[in-house]
N, CA, C and O atoms as a CHARMM CRD file, in Angstrom:
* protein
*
  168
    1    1 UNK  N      0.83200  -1.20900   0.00000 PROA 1      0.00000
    2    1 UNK  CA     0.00000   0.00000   0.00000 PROA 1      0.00000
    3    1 UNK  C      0.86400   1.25400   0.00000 PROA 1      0.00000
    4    1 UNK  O      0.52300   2.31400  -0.52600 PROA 1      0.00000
    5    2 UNK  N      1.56200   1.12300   0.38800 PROA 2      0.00000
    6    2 UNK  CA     2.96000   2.52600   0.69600 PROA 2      0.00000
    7    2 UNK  C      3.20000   2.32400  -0.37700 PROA 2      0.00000
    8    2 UNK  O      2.56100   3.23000  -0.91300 PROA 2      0.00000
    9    3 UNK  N      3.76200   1.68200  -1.31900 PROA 3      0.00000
   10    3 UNK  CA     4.35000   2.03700  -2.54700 PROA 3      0.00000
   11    3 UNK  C      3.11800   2.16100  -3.67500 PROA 3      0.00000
   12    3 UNK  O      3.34000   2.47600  -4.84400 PROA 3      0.00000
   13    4 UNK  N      1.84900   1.87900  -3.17100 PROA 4      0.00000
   14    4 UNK  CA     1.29400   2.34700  -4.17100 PROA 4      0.00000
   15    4 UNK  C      0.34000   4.20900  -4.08400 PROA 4      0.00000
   16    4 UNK  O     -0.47300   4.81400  -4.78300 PROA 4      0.00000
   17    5 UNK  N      1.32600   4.53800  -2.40200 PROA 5      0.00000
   18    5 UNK  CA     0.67100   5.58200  -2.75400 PROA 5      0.00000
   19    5 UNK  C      2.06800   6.52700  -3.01500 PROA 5      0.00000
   20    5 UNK  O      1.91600   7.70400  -3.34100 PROA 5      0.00000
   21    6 UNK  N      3.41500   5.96200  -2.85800 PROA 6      0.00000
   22    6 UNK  CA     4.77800   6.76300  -3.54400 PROA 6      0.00000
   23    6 UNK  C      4.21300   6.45600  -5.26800 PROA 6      0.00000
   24    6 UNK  O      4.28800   7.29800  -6.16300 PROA 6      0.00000
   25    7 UNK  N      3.85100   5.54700  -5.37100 PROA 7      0.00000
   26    7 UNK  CA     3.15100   5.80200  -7.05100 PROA 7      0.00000
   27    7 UNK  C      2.44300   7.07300  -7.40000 PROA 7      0.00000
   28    7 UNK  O      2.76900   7.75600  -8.37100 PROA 7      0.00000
   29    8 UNK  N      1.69500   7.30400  -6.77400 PROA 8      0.00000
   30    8 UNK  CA     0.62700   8.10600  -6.87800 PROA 8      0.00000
   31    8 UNK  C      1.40600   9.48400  -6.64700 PROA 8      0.00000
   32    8 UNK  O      1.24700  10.45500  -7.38700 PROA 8      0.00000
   33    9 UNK  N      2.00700   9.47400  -5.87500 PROA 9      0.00000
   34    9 UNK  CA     2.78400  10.62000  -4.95600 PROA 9      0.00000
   35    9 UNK  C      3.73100  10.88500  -6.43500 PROA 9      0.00000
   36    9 UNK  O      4.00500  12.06900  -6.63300 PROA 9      0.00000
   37   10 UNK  N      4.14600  10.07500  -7.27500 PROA 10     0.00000
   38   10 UNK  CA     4.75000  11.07100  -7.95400 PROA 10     0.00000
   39   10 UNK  C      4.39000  10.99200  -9.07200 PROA 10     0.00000
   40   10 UNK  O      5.28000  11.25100  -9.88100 PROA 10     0.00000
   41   11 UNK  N      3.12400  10.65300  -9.62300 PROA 11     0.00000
   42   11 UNK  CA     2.68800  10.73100 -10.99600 PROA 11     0.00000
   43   11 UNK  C      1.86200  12.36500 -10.69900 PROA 11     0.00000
   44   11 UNK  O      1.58400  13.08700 -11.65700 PROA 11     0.00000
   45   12 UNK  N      1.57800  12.72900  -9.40800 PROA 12     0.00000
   46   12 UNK  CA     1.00200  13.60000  -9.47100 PROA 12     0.00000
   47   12 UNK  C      2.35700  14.89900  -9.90000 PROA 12     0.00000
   48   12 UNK  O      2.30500  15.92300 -10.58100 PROA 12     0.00000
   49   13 UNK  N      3.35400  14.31600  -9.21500 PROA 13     0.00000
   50   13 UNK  CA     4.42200  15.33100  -8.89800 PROA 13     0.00000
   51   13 UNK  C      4.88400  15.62800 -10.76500 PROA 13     0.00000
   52   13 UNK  O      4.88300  16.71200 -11.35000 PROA 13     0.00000
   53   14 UNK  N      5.11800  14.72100 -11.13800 PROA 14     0.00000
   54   14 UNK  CA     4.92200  14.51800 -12.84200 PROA 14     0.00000
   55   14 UNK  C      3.89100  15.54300 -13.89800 PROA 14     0.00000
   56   14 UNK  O      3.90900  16.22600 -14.92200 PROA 14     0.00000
   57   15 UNK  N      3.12800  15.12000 -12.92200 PROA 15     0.00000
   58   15 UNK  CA     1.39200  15.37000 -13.68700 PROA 15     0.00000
   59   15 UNK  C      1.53800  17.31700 -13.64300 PROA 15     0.00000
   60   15 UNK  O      1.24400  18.10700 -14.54000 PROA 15     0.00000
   61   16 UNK  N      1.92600  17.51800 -12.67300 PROA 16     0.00000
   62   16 UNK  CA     2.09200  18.88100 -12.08800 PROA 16     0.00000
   63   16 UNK  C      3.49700  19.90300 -12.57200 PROA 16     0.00000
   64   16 UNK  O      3.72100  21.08900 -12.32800 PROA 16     0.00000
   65   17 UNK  N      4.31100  18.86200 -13.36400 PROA 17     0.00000
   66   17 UNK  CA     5.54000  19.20800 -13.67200 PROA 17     0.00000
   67   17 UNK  C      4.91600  19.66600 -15.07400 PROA 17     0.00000
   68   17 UNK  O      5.04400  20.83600 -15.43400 PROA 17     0.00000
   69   18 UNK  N      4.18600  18.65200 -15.92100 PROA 18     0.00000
   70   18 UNK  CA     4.01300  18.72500 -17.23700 PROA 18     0.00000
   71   18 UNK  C      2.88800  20.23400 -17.36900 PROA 18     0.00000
   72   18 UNK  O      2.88100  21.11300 -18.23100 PROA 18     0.00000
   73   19 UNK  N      2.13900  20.08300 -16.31300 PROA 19     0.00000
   74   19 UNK  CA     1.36000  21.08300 -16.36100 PROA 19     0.00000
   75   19 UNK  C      2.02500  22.84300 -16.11200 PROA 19     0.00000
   76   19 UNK  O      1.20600  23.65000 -16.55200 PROA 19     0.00000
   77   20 UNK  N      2.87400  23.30000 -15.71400 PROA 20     0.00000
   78   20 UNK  CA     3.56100  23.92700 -15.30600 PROA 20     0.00000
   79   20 UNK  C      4.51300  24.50500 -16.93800 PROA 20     0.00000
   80   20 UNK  O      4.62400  25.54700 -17.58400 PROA 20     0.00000
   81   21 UNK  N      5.01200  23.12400 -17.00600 PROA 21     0.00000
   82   21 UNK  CA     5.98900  23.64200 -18.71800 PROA 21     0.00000
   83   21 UNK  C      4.73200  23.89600 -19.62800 PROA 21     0.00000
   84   21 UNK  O      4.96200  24.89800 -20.30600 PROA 21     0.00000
   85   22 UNK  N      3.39400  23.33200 -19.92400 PROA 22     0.00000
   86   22 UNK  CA     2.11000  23.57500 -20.40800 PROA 22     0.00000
   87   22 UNK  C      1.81700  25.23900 -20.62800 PROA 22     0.00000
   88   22 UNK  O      1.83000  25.87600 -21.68200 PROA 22     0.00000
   89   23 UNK  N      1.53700  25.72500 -19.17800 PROA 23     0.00000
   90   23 UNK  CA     1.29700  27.27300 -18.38500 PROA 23     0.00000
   91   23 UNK  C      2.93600  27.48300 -19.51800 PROA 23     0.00000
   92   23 UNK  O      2.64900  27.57800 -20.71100 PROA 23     0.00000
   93   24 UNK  N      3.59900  27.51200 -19.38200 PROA 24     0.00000
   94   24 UNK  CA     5.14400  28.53400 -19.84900 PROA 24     0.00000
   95   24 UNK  C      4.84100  27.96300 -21.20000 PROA 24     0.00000
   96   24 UNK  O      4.21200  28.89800 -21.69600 PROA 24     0.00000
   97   25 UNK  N      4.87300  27.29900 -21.84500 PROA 25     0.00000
   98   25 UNK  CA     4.58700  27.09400 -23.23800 PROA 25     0.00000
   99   25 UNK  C      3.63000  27.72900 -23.82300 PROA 25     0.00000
  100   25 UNK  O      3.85000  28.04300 -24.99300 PROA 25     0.00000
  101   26 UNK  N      2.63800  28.01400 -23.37500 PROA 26     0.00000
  102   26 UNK  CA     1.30200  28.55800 -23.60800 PROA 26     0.00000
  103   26 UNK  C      1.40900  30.39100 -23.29700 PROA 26     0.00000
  104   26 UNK  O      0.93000  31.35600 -23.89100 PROA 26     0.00000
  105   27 UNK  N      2.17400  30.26800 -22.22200 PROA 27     0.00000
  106   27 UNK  CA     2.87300  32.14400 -21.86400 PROA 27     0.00000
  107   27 UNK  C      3.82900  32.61700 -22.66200 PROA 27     0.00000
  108   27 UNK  O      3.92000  33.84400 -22.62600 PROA 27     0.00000
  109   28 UNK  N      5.00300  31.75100 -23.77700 PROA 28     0.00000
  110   28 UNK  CA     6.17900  31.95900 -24.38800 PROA 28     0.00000
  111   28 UNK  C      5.28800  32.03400 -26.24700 PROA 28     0.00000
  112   28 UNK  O      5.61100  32.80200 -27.15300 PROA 28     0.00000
  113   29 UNK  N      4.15000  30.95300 -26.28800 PROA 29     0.00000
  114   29 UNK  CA     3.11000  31.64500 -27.41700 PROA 29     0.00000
  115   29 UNK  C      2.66200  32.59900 -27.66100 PROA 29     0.00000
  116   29 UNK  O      2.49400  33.14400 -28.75200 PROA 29     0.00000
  117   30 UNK  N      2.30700  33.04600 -26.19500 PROA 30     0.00000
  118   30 UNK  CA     1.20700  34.75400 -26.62900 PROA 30     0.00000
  119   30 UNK  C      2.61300  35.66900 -26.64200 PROA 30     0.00000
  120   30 UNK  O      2.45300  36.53600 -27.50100 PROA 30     0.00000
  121   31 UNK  N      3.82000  35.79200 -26.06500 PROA 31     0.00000
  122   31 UNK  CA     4.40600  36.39500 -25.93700 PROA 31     0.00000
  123   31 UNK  C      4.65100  36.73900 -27.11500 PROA 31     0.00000
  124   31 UNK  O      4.58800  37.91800 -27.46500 PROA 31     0.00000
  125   32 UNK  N      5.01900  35.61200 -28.04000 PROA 32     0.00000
  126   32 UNK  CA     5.39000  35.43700 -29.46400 PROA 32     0.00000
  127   32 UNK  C      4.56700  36.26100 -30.22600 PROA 32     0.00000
  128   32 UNK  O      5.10800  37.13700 -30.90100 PROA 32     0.00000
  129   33 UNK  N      3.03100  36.10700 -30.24300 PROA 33     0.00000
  130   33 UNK  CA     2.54000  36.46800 -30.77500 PROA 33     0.00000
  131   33 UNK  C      2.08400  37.87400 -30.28300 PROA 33     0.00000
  132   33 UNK  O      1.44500  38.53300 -31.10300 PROA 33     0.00000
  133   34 UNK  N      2.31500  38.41200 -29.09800 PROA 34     0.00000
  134   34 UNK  CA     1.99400  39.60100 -28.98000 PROA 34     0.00000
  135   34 UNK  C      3.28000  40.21700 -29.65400 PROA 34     0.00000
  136   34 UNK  O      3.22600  41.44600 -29.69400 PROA 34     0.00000
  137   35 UNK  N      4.08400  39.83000 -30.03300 PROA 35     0.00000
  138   35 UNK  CA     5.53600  40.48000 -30.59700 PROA 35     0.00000
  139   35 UNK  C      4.94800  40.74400 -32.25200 PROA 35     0.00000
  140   35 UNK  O      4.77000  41.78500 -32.88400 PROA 35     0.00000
  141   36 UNK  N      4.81400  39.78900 -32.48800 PROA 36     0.00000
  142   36 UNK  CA     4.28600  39.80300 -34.23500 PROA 36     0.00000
  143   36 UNK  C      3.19900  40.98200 -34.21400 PROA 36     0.00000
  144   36 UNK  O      3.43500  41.92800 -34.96500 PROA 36     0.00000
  145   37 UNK  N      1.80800  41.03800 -33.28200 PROA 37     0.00000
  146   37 UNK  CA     1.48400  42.07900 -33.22100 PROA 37     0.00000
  147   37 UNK  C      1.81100  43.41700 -33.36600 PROA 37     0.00000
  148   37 UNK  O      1.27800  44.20200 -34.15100 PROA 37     0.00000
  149   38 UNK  N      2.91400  43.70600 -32.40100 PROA 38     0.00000
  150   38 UNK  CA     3.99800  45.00200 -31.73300 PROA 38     0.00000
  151   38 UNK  C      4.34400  45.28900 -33.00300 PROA 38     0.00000
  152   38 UNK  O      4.19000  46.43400 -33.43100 PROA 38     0.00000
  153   39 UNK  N      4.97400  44.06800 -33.95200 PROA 39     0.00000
  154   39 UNK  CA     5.38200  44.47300 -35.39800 PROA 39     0.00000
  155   39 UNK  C      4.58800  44.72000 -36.39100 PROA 39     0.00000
  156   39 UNK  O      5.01500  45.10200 -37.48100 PROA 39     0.00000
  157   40 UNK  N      3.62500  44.57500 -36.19100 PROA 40     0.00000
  158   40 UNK  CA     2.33300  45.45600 -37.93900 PROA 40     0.00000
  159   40 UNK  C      1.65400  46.43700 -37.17000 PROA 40     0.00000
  160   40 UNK  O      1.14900  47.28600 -37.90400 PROA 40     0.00000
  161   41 UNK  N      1.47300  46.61700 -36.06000 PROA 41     0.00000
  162   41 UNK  CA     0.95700  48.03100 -35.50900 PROA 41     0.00000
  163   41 UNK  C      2.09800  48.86100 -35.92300 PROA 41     0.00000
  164   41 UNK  O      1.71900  49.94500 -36.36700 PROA 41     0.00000
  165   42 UNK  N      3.46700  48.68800 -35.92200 PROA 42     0.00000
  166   42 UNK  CA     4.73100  49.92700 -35.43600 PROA 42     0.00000
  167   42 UNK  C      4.65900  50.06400 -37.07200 PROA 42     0.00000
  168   42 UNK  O      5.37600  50.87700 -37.65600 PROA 42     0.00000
């Protein structure tokens, strides 16, 4: 039972890792694209 909740214990830790680079992948897009913006307004 202990190792099946160190299972659990780090698929979440995983689960939470992937989600995190997700959030910054998704923040390093708009960034991108607010840049391309910045460039046909100027």
């Amino acid at each position: 039972m202990a190792l099946q909740n160190r299972i659990l214990n780090n698929s979440g830790i995983i689960f939470r890792l992937l989600h995190e680079m997700q959030i910054s992948f998704k923040n390093a897009d708009n960034q991108k694209r607010r840049g391309f913006t910045d460039v046909e307004t100027a």
